[in-house]
N, C-alpha and C positions, 0 to 999 in steps of 0.2 A: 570319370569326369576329367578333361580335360584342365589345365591349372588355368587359361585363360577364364575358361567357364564359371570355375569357384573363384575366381577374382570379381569376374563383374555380378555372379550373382551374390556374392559376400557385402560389395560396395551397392548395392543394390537392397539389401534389406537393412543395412547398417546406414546407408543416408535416404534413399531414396522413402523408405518407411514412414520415418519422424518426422520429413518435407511434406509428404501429402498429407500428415496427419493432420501440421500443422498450417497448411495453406486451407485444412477443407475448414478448422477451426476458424482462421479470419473471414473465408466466406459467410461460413454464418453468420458470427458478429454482424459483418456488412448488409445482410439482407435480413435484415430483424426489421418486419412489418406485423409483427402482430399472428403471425400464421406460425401455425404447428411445427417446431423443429425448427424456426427462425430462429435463432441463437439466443440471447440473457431471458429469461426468464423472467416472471413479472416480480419476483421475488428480489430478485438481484439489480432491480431496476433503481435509480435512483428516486424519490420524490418529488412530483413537480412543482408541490409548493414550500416553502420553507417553514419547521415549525412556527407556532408564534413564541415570541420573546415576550421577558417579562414586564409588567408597567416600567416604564422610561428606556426599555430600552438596550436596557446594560446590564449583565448576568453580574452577580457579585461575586467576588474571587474566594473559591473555599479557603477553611481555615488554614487549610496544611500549605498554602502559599502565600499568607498573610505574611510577612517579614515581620517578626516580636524584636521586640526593644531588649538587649541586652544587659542583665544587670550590673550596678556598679560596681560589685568585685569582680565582674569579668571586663571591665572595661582599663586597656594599658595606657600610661600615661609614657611619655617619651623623661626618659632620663639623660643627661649629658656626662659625661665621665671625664676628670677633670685631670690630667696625665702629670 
């Protein structure tokens, strides 16, 4: 085999490969109508409704994000050092 040859069949399975692999991948994303082999799957699909949220409206913050009150031996007071 000629060195031209194994050069452009080298750059040929080393780019050319992973380009159509990934051009045929955005195709299908693009033509997802619901037909067989159309790209995301019904799984992967987002849902169209939003769950429901709780009366008012407002989830309430779990405990491990509550901010707790520090107590007062751990609380420093500023001292002045008098030279």
């Amino acid at each position: 085999m000629s060195p031209e040859t194994f050069v452009l069949l080298s750059g040929a399975l080393t780019f050319g490969a992973p380009l159509l692999l990934a051009a045929r991948e955005l195709w299908a994303l693009r033509r997802d109508d619901g037909r067989r082999g159309g790209g995301l799957l019904e799984r992967d699909r987002a849902p169209d409704v939003p769950p429901p949220s709780p009366a008012g409206g407002v989830r309430p913050l779990p405990d491990c994000l509550i901010p707790k009150p520090l107590p007062a031996s751990a609380m420093r007071t500023r001292e002045v050092e008098h030279a």
